[in-house]
PyMOL Python script that loads the backbone (N, CA, C, O; Angstrom):
from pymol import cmd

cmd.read_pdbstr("""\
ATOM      1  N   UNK A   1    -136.626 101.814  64.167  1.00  0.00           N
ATOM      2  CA  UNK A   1    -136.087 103.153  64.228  1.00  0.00           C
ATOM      3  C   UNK A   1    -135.675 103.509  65.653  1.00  0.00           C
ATOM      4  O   UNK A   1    -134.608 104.090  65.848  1.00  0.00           O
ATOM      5  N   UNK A   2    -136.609 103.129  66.800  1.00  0.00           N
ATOM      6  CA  UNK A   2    -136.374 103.455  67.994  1.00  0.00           C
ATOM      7  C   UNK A   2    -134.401 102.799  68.457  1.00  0.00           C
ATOM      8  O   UNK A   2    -133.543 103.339  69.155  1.00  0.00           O
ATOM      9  N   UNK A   3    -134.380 101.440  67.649  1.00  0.00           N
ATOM     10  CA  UNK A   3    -133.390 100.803  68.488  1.00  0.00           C
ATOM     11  C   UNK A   3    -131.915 101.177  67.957  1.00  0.00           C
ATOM     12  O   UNK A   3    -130.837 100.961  68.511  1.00  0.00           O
ATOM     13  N   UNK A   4    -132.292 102.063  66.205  1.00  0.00           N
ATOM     14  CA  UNK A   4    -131.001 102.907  66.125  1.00  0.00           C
ATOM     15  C   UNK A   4    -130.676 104.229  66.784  1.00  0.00           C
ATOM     16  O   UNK A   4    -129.601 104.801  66.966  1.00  0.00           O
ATOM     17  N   UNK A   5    -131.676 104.482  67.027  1.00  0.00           N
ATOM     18  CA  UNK A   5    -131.652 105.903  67.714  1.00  0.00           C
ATOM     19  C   UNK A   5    -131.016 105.550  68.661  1.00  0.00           C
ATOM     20  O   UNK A   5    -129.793 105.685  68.651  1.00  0.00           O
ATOM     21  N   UNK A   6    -131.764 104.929  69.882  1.00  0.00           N
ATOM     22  CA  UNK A   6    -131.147 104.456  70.889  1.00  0.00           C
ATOM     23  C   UNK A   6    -129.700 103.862  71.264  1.00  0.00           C
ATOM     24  O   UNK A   6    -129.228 103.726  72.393  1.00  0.00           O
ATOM     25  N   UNK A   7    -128.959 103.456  69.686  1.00  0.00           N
ATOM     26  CA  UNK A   7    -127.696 102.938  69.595  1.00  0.00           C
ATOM     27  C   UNK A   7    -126.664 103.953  69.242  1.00  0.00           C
ATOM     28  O   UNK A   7    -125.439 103.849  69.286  1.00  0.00           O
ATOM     29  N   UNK A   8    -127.903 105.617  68.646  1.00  0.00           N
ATOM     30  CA  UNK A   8    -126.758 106.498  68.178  1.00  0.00           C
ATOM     31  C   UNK A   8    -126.602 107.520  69.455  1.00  0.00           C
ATOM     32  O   UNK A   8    -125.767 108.424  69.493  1.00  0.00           O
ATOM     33  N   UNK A   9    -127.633 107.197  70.589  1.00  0.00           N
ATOM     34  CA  UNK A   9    -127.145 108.119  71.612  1.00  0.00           C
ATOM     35  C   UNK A   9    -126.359 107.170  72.280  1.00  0.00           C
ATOM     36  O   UNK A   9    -125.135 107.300  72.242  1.00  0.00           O
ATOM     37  N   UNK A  10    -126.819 106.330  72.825  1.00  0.00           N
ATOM     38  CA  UNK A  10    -125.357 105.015  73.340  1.00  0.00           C
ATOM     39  C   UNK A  10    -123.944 105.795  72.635  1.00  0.00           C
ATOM     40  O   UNK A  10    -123.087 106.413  73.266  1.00  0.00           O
ATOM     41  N   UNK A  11    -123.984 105.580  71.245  1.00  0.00           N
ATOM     42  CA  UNK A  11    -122.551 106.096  71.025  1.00  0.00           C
ATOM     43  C   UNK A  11    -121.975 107.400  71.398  1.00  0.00           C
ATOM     44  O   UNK A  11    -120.871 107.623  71.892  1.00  0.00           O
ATOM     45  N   UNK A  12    -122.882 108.194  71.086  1.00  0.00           N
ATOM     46  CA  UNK A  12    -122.361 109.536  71.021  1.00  0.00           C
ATOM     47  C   UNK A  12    -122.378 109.991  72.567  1.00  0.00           C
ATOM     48  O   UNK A  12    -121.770 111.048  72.741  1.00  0.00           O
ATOM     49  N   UNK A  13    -122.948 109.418  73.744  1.00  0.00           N
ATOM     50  CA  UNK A  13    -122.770 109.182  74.936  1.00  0.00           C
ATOM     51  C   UNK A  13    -121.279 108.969  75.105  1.00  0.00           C
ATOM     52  O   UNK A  13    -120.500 109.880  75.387  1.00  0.00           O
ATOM     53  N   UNK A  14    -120.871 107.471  74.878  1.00  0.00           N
ATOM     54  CA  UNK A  14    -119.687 107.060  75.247  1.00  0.00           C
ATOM     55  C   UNK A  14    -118.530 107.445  74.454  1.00  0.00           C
ATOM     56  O   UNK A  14    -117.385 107.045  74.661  1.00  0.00           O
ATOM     57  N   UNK A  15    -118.912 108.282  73.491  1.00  0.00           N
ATOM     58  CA  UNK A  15    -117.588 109.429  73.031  1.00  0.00           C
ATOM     59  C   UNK A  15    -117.441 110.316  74.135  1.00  0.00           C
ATOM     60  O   UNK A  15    -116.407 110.418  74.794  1.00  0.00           O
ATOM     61  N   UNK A  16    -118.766 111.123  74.378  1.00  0.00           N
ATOM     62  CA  UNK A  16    -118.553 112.023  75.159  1.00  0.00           C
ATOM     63  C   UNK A  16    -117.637 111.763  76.568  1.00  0.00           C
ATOM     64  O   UNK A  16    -116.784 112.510  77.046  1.00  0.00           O
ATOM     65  N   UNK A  17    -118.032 110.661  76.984  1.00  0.00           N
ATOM     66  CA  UNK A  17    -117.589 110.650  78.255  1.00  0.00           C
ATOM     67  C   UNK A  17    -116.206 110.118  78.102  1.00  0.00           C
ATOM     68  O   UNK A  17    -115.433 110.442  79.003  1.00  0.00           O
ATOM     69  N   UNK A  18    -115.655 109.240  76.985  1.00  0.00           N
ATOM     70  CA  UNK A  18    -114.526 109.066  76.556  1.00  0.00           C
ATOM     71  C   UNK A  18    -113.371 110.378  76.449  1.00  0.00           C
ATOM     72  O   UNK A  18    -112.174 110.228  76.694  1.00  0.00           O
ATOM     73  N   UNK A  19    -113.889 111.440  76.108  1.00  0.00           N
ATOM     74  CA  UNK A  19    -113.067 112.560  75.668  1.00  0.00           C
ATOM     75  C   UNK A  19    -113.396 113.227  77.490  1.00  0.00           C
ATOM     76  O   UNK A  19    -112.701 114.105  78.001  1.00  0.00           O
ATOM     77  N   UNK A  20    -114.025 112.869  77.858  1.00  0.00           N
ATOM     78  CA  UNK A  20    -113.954 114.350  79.374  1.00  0.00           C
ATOM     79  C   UNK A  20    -113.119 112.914  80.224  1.00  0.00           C
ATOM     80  O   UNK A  20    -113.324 113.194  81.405  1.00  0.00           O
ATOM     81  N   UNK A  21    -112.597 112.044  80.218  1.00  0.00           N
ATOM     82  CA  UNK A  21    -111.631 111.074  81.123  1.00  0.00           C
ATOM     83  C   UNK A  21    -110.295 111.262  79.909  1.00  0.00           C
ATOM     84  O   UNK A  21    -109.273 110.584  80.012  1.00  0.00           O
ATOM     85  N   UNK A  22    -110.442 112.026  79.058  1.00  0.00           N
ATOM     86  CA  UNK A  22    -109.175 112.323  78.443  1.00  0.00           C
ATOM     87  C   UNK A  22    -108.418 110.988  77.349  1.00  0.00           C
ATOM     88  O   UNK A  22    -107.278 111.023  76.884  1.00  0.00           O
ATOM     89  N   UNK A  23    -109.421 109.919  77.157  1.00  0.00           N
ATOM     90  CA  UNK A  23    -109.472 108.883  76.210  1.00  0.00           C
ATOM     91  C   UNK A  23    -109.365 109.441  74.966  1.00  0.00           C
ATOM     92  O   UNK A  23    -109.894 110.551  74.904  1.00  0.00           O
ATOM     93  N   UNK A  24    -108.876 109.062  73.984  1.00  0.00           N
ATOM     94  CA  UNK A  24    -109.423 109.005  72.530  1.00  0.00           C
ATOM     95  C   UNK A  24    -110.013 108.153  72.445  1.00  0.00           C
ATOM     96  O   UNK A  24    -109.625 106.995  72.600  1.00  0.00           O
ATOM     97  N   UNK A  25    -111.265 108.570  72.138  1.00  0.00           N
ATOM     98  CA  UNK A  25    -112.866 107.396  72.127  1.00  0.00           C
ATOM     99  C   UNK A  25    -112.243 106.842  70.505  1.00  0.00           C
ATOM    100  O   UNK A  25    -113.081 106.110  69.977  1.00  0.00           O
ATOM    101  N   UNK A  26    -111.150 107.011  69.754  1.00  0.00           N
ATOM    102  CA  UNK A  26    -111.354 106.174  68.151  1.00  0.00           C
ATOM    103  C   UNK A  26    -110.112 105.623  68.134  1.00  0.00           C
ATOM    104  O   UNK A  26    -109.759 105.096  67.079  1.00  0.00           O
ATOM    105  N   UNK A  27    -109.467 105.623  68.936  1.00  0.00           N
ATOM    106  CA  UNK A  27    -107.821 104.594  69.703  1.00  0.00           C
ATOM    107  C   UNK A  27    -108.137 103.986  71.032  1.00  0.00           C
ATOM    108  O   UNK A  27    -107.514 104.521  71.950  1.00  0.00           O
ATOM    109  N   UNK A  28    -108.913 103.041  71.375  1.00  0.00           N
ATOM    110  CA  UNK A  28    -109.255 102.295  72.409  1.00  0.00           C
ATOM    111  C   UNK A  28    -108.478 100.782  72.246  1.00  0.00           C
ATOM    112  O   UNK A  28    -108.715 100.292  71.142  1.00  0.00           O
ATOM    113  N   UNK A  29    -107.918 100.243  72.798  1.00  0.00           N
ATOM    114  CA  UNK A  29    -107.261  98.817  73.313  1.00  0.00           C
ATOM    115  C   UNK A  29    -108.033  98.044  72.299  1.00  0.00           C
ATOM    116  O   UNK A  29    -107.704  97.669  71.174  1.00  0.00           O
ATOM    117  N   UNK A  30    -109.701  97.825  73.308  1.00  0.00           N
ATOM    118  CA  UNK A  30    -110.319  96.989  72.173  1.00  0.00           C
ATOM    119  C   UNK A  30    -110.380  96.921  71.048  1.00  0.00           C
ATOM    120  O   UNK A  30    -110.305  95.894  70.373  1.00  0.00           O
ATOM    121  N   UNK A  31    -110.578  98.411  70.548  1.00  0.00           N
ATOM    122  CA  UNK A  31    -110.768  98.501  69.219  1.00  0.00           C
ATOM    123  C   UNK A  31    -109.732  98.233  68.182  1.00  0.00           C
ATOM    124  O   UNK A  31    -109.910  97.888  67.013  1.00  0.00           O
ATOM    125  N   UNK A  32    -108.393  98.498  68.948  1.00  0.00           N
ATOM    126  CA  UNK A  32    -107.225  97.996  67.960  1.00  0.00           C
ATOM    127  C   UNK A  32    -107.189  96.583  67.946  1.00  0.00           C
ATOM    128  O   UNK A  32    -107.233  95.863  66.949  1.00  0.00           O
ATOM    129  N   UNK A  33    -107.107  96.254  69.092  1.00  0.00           N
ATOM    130  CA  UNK A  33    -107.441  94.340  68.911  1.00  0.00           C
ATOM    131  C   UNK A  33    -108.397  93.890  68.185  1.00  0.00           C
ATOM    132  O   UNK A  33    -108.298  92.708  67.858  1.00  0.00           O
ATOM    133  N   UNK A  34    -109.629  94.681  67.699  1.00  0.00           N
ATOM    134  CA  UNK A  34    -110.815  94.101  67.203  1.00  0.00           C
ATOM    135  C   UNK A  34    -110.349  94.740  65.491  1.00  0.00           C
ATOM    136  O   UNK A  34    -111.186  94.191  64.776  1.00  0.00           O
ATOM    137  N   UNK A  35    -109.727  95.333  64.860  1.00  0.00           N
ATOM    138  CA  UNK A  35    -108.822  95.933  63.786  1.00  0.00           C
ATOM    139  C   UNK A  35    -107.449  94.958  63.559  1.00  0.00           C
ATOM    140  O   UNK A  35    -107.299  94.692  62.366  1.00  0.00           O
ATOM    141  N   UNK A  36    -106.505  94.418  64.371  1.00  0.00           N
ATOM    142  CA  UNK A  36    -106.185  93.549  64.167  1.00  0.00           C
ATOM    143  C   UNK A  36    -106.597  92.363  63.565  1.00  0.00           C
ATOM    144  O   UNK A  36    -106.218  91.900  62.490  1.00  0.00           O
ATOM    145  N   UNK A  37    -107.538  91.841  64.482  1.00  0.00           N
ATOM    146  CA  UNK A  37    -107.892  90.509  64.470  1.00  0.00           C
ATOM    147  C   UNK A  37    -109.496  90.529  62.789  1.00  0.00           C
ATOM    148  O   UNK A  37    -110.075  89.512  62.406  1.00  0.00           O
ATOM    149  N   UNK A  38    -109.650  91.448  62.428  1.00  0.00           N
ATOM    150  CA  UNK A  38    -110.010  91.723  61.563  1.00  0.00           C
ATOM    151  C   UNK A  38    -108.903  91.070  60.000  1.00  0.00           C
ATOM    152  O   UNK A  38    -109.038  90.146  59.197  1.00  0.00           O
ATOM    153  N   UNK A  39    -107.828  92.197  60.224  1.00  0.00           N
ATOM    154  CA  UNK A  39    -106.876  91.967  59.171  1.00  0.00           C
ATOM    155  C   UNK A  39    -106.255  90.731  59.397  1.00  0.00           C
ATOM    156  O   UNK A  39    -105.523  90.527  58.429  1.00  0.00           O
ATOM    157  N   UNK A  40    -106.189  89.889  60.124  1.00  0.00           N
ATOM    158  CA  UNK A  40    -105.504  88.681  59.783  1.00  0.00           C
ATOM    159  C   UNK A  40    -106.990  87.701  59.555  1.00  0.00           C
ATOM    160  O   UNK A  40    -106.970  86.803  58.713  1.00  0.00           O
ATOM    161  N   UNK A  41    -108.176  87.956  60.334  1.00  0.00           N
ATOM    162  CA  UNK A  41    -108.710  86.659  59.369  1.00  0.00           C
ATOM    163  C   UNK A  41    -109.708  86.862  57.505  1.00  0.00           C
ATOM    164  O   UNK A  41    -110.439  86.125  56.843  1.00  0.00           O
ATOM    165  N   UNK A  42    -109.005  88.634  57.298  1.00  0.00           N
ATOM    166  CA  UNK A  42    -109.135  88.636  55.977  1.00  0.00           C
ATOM    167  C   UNK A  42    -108.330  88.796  55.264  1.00  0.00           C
ATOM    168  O   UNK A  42    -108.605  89.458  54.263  1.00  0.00           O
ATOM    169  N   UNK A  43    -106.849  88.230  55.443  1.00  0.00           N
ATOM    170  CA  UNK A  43    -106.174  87.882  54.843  1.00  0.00           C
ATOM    171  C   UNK A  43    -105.753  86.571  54.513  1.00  0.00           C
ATOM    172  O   UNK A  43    -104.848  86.400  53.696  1.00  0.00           O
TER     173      UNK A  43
END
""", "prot")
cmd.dss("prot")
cmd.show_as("cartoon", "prot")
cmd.util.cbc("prot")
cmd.orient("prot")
């Protein structure tokens, strides 16, 4: 329990600080590359 907790402030941390540097923390580089590379090796 401790190490989800600990993973849901991690996140909700690095939203926060994502949105005050003016990021969209849910359109990140990586994350589209990691959404890509998703759909082609399940297709």
């Amino acid at each position: 329990a401790k190490l989800i907790y600990g993973s849901l402030i991690a996140g909700l941390t690095s939203v926060l600080l994502a949105q005050r540097k003016g990021i969209d923390p849910l359109e990140t580089r990586s994350i589209k590359l990691y959404k890509e590379y998703i759909k082609r090796i399940s297709t």
